[in-house]
Structures are given as C-alpha cells and as structure tokens.
C-alpha positions, -999 to 999 in steps of 0.1 A, spaced: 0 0 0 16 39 -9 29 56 16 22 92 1 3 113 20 -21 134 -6 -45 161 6 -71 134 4 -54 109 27 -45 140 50 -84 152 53 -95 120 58 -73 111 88 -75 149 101 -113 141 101 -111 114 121 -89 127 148 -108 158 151 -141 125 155 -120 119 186 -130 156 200 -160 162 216 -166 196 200 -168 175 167 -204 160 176 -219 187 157 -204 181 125 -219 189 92 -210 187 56 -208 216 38 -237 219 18 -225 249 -10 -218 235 -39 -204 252 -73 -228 274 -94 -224 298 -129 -218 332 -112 -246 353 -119 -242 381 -147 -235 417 -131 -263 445 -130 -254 476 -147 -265 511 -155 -266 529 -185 -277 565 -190 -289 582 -222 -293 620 -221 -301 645 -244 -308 685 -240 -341 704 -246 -361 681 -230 -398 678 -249 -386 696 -275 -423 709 -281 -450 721 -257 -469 722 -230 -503 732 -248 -517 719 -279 -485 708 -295 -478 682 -267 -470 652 -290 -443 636 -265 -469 614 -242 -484 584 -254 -511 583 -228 -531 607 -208 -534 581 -176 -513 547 -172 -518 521 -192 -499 495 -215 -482 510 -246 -496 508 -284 -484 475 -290 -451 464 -315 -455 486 -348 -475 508 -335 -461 547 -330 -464 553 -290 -466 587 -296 -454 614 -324 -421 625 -309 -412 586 -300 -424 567 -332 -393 551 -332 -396 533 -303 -422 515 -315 -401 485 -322 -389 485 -283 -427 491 -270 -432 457 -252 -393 467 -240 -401 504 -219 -414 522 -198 -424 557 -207 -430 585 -174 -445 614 -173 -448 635 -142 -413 637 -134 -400 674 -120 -366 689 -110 -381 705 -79 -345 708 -64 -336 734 -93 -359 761 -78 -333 762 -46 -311 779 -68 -307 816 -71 -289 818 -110 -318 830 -129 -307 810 -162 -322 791 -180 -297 764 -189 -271 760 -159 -291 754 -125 -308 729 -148 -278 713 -160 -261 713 -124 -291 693 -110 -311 674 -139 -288 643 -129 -275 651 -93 -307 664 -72 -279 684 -52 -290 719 -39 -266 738 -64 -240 766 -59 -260 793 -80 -255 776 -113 -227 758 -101 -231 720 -91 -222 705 -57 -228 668 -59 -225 640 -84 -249 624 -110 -273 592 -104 -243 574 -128 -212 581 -108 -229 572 -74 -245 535 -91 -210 532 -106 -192 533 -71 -215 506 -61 -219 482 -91 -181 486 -103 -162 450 -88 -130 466 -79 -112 498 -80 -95 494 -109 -123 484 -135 -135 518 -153 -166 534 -132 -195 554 -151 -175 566 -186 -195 592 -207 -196 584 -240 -201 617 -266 -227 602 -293 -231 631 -316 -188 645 -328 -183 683 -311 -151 695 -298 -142 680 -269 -140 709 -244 -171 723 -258 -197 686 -250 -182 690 -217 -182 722 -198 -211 738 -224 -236 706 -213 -215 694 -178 -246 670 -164 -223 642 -159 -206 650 -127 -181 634 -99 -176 639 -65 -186 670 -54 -198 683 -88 -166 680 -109 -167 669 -144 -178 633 -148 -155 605 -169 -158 617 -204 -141 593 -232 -125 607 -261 -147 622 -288 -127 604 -315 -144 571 -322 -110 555 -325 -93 571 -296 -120 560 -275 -119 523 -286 -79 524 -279 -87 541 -243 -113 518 -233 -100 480 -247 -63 484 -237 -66 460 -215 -88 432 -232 -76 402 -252 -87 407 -285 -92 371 -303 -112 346 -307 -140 331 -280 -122 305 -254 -133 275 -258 -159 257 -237 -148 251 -203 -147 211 -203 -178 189 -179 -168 190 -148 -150 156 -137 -162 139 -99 -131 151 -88 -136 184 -98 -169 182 -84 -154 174 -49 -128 200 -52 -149 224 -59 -165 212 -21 -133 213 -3 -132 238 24 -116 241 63 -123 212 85 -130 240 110 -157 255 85 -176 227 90 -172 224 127 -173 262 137 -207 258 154 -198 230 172 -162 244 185 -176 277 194 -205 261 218 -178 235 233 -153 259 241 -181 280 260 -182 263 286 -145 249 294 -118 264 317 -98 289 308 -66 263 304 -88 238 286 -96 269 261 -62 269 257 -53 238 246 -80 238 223 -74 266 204 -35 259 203 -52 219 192 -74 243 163 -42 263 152 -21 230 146 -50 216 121 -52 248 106 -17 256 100 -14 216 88 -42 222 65 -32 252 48 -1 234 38 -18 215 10 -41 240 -8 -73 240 -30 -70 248 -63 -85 284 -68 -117 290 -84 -120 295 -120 -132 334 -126 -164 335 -143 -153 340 -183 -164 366 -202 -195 365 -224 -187 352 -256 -201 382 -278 -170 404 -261 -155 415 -287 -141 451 -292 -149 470 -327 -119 477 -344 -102 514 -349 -105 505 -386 -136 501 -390 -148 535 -372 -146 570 -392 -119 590 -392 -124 617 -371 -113 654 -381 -128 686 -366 -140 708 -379 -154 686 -410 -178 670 -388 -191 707 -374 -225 701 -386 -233 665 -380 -235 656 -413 -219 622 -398 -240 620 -369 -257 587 -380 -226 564 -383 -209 582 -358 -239 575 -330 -239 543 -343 -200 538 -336 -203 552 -304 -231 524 -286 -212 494 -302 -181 508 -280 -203 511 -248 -221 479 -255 -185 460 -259 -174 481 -227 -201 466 -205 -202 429 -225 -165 427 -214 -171 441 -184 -145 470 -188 -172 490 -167 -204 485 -153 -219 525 -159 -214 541 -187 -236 569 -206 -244 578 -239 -242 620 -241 -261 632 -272 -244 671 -270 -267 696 -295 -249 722 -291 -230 725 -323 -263 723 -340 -269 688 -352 -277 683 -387 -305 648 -379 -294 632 -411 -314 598 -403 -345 625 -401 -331 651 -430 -311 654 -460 -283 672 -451 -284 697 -475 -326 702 -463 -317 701 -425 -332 730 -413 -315 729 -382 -279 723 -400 -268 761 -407 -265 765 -369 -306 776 -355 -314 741 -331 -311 757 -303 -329 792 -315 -358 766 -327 -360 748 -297 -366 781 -281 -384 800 -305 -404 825 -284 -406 816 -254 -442 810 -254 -457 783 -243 -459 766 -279 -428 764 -300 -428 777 -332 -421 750 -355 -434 717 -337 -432 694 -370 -396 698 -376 -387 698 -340 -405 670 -337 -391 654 -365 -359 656 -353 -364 645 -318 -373 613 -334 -332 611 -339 -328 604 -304 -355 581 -305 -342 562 -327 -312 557 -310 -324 546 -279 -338 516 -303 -306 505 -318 -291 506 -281 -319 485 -264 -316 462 -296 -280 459 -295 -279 450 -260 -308 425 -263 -287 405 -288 -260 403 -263 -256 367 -248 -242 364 -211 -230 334 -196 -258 318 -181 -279 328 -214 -297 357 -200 -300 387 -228 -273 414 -215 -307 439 -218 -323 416 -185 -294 426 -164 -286 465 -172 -311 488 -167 -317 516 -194 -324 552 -186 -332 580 -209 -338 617 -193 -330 650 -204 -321 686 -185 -353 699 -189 -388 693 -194 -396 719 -220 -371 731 -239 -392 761 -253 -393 781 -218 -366 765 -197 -394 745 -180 -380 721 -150 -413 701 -147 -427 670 -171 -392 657 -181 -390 628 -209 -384 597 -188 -378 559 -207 -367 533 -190 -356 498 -203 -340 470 -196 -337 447 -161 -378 434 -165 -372 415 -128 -370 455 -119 -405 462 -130 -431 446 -105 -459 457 -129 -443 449 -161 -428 469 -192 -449 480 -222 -466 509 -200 -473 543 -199 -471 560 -164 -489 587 -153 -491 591 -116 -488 613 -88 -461 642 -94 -425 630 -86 -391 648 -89 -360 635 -105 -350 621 -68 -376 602 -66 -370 585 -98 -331 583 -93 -342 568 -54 -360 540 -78 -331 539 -100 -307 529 -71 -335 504 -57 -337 486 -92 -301 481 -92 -300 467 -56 -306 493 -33 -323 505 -2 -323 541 -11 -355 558 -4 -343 596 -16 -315 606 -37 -294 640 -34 -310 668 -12 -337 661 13 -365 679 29 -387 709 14 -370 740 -11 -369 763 23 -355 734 46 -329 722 15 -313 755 4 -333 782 5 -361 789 -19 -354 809 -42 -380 831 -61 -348 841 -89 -359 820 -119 -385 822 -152 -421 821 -136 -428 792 -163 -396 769 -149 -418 752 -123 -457 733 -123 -481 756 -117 -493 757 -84 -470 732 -69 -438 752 -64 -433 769 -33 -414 777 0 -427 740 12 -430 720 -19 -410 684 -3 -379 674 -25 -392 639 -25 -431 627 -28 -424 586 -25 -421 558 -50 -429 555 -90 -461 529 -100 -436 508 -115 
C-alpha cells in the first residue's frame, strides 16, 4: 500500500482525529456547492438636452397616454415624438410626471445652468454651479467589482469638440460636482482608451464537464468550517486552560491544512459576444469637417457598439451615452443634409423659438427628436442581442435610462421631463410596455428608484426635505420653470415611490 500522503489521505485522517474531539459531535457537511456566477447588474444613461422639445399646450406630441396604461403594442407609434420606439414598446417604460423640484433652490436666474447642475444630481446647487454627483457616478461606485475596473464613462454620441460637450452641457458629474469621466470624442481614440486591456481574439473554448473530482474540489473547504458551530458552543463552557489547549489543538490543524491548498476558483469567463470593434472600421475623425453633423448617423452608431462591448466585457459597469446639440446637429437619419433645417446652426434658437408656451415649429422639431428616438432603439436592440454566460439577454441585467435637462425646452421648463426606462424586466413589478402617469414625482424620486432597481435601499436621492429646509427657496428663476401651483417655500424634495 503507498505511503504518500495526498491532501485526500491527510483530510480523511484529520477528520477522524478531530471524530475523537468532543466539539466534533456537531459536524456537518458543507452543503455549497459550485454554481455559474450570476451576470452583473449595470447602469446605463442616455441623455439629451431640450427636453420635450415641443409644448406644454396643444402641440404636446411627446406622451403616449393621458393616464397609465400599456403602450400601443409592436408597430405601432407610441406617440409622435417617440415613433421610433415602437419597435422597443413591449421593452419600456415611458413616465410622465417627473419634476426637477430641487432646481428652484437655486438663485442663478438661467435658464440652462441650474438645470444642467441638478437634472442628474438632485444636489442643492452653488448658484448655477453643481455641488454633488450624478445618479451614474454614485451606481458606478457601487456596481463597479474593484477599483481598478473603469466606473461610469461618458460616451459623446453626436462629434463636437471636446471641451465644448463637456463644460457647455457638464450634467455628468463626480464627487462633489466635478466633471464626470468623459471618453474621447474620436471614435478611435475612444476604442484604444477603453479595450487596452482586453484580449482581442477569438471566443475561449468551452470550459470542459466537470470531472467527480472536480466536483469534490470544488467542495473542499476548512475542517473548522464545517465544525465552527460545534467548536464555538464546546469551548463556552470549558476552563480557561482547557480553552487553551483547544485553540492551540485548532491552530495546529489549521496551520497543517493550509499546507496542502485547494486549487482556486475559476473566474467566471467573459460573455462570448465580447469583442471590441476595431479602430478601422470607425470614421476617421477630423474637426472641424464634422461641425455640422453631417456624420452623426454612423458616428452615433459607432459610439453604442463601444459602450455595449465596454459593458459585455465588463471594462465597466456604468457608462452613458451624451447626445451634445450644441453645435447644432444636422439629424441626417430624419433630414437630408443639404434640407436640414437645423444644420446652418438655428437648433437651439428653434427649440426656443419665443418663449411662449408653444414652440414655433413643432413638425420639424418634432421630427428631429425622433433622432434620439431612434437611437435609444438600436441601443436596447444591440444589447438584447448580447448573450451572457448563463444565457440571459445582456438587456435583463442592465437597466436603461433615458432623461434629459429639462422638461420643456421652449421656456426653460423644470417640470414634465422625458423619462424611458428599459432593460432589467425582474426590476419592473408591474411589467414593461406601460405608460405611467401618476402622482407628481421629482427627479429624486425617480433616481431613489433607479438605485432600488439596481440593488438598493435608497428611499431619496441627493438633497432632502422641502425648497426652504434644503437650500433656501429661491423666487430668482423664469415664472414658467416650475408646475403651476406646486412650487413653493414647502414643496417636499421627495413625494415617495414611482407605480412601476
């Protein structure tokens, strides 16, 4: 008979002897046993300014109901502005309802920065000034696994100078209000910046079946695991000496043990569909010549392959999709770009137009909010298609959320923002495919939710208590900026949950 003593032989007799102890008359085998790690939850963020670009008043086209109810189903337009989520309908949730009450704390009478300082943060701002971070920094700090993997990257989806998408727009903010993570605006920059470290070839093979022994290693644990119980309730009620001996007696069979180790655990692999896009296939980017987004379309469409491949290889967890107007884009899936009327530099003066309650030209500002609409379809789509490891779609475990930095871009309005949310169906109690019109609730209450969804307890989000108790209500802003009749000296920060 051998002679060698293996880990196996060495477990078995150390189990006996320990038999000979009377702590050991409680033990138990462990009962874990190996199981497919399950995929990670993730956030993703789709903004874009203006808001409903038309409206309030007869040109509302932006709702799809008028109470709560399920969607128009597959095919069917939801609404004007959001036709092109009609593809996606059985896949959303559409809000409306949804305020910035923590704006009016601010004293900065613009119409643009208080908004942008708070649409995504909920922070009692510094004038127009931000103070806190945005919902996508603070779920990146918890949903990240370590410090080192990437946490809440912007991605720019429509090309601008760099500088310009992120101090003229800065709604994607750090710690303490500093500018958030934003990627490089050149496509292929980007892609070298976030894939640096990932091994680009083809899919590992499948991991081979487990064997029995595999099986049992995967078992193996400390003897005094297994006996904790036991050895903690024994050792209660002996003498001091007898403790003692007993715990020097544990020490030896630990120290012993630890001699012949487990073989670690395989990490789970990455999903097979990880595969980052290659800088040659992405367009060459040169500023000025994309000035007018005349490339908008296959740059957008560039852009959410590179954060879909970020999250399916797990390079982050968070990351955002940041649709900048500012340099006036030209809509080229909606226009020609030599008919754009928005392309010789007048979005923003449109989205304005008057600053009457109905913008001027609702059809073509409609018409080119169905851009962003569209958009938000390829992304849900492309992250559908996305397999993880234990066959889940990539869309059940990342939740999708599409707002804006205002609710009506004509007046500067902070009430009624453009809310869709996607993605994570476990996260919706009453199911996707529905409208929701409810009770009035402010961006923290939807961000609380947000946080909940992805594993949370949170029950507000950013500043707390009523616009006197917060920061001091301020009367400094556009008289059409808040609901009518809601806003005043004790209008709470928070009213509760969503119907979701």
């Amino acid at each position: 008979m051998s002679q060698r003593i293996d880990r196996r032989r060495f477990l078995i007799g150390s189990g006996g002897s320990l038999l000979a102890l009377p702590m050991l008359e409680a033990l138990a085998p462990r009962t874990a046993f190996a199981q497919t790690a399950a995929p990670p939850r993730r956030l993703v963020v789709v903004f874009h300014p203006h808001g409903r670009v038309v409206g309030p008043g007869s040109n509302e086209n932006w709702s799809p109901r008028t109470t709560t109810g399920p969607l128009p189903g597959v095919g069917t337009a939801p609404s004007v502005a959001l036709a092109a989520l009609a593809p996606i309908s059985n896949e959303i949730v559409t809000l409306s309802n949804i305020d910035n009450i923590v704006r009016h704390t601010s004293g900065d009478p613009d119409g643009h920065a208080s908004a942008s300082a708070t649409c995504m943060t909920c922070v009692v701002p510094n004038g127009g000034n931000a103070r806190g971070p945005s919902i996508d920094y603070v779920a990146g700090l918890r949903l990240r696994s370590s410090p080192a993997q990437k946490m809440a990257i912007v991605i720019p989806a429509q090309a601008a100078p760099f500088d310009n998408s992120v101090t003229e727009n800065n709604v994607f903010l750090g710690a303490n209000g500093t500018p958030g993570n934003y990627q490089a605006i050149d496509p292929a920059q980007l892609i070298r910046d976030l894939f640096a470290s990932v091994q680009v070839g083809p899919p590992p093979p499948p991991p081979p079946t487990p064997t029995l022994n595999d099986r049992l290693t995967a078992r193996r644990g400390s003897i005094l695991d297994a006996v904790a119980k036991g050895f903690t309730s024994f050792r209660a009620g002996l003498n001091s000496a007898d403790r003692a001996r007993l715990d020097q007696h544990a020490q030896f069979i630990r120290d012993t043990e630890l001699r012949y180790p487990t073989v670690p655990p395989t990490p789970p692999p990455l999903p097979q569909s990880c595969a980052p896009p290659s800088t040659g296939s992405v367009p060459n980017y040169d500023w000025p010549s994309f000035r007018k987004g005349e490339h908008d379309d296959v740059f957008a469409q560039t852009q959410i392959e590179s954060l879909v491949q970020a999250l399916a290889c797990d390079v982050t967890r968070t990351a955002s999709l940041n649709f900048w107007a500012a340099g006036d884009p030209g809509f080229v899936t909606e226009f020609a770009p030599a008919n754009s009327p928005y392309i010789g530099g007048n979005w923003h003066a449109s989205i304005h137009g008057d600053g009457s309650p109905n913008d001027p030209s609702p059809a073509s500002l409609t018409k080119g909010f169905g851009f962003y609409a569209k958009y938000y379809t390829r992304l849900i789509q492309r992250l559908a298609a996305i397999q993880e490891t234990d066959g889940s779609r990539m869309l059940d475990n990342t939740l999708v959320v599409w707002v804006s930095d205002l609710g009506y871009g004509s007046g500067h309005y902070c009430y009624n923002y453009p809310v869709v949310l996607a993605g994570m169906k476990s996260a919706f109690p009453k199911g996707q495919g529905r409208h929701v019109v409810g009770q009035v609730n402010s961006l923290g209450d939807l961000y609380a939710q947000v946080l909940r969804m992805l594993g949370g307890s949170d029950t507000t989000y950013g500043s707390t208590g009523t616009l006197a108790t917060a920061g001091g209500f301020s009367t400094n802003f556009l008289p059409q900026m808040g609901r009518p009749g809601l806003i005043n000296k004790d209008t709470p920060l928070h009213f509760g949950p969503l119907d979701l």
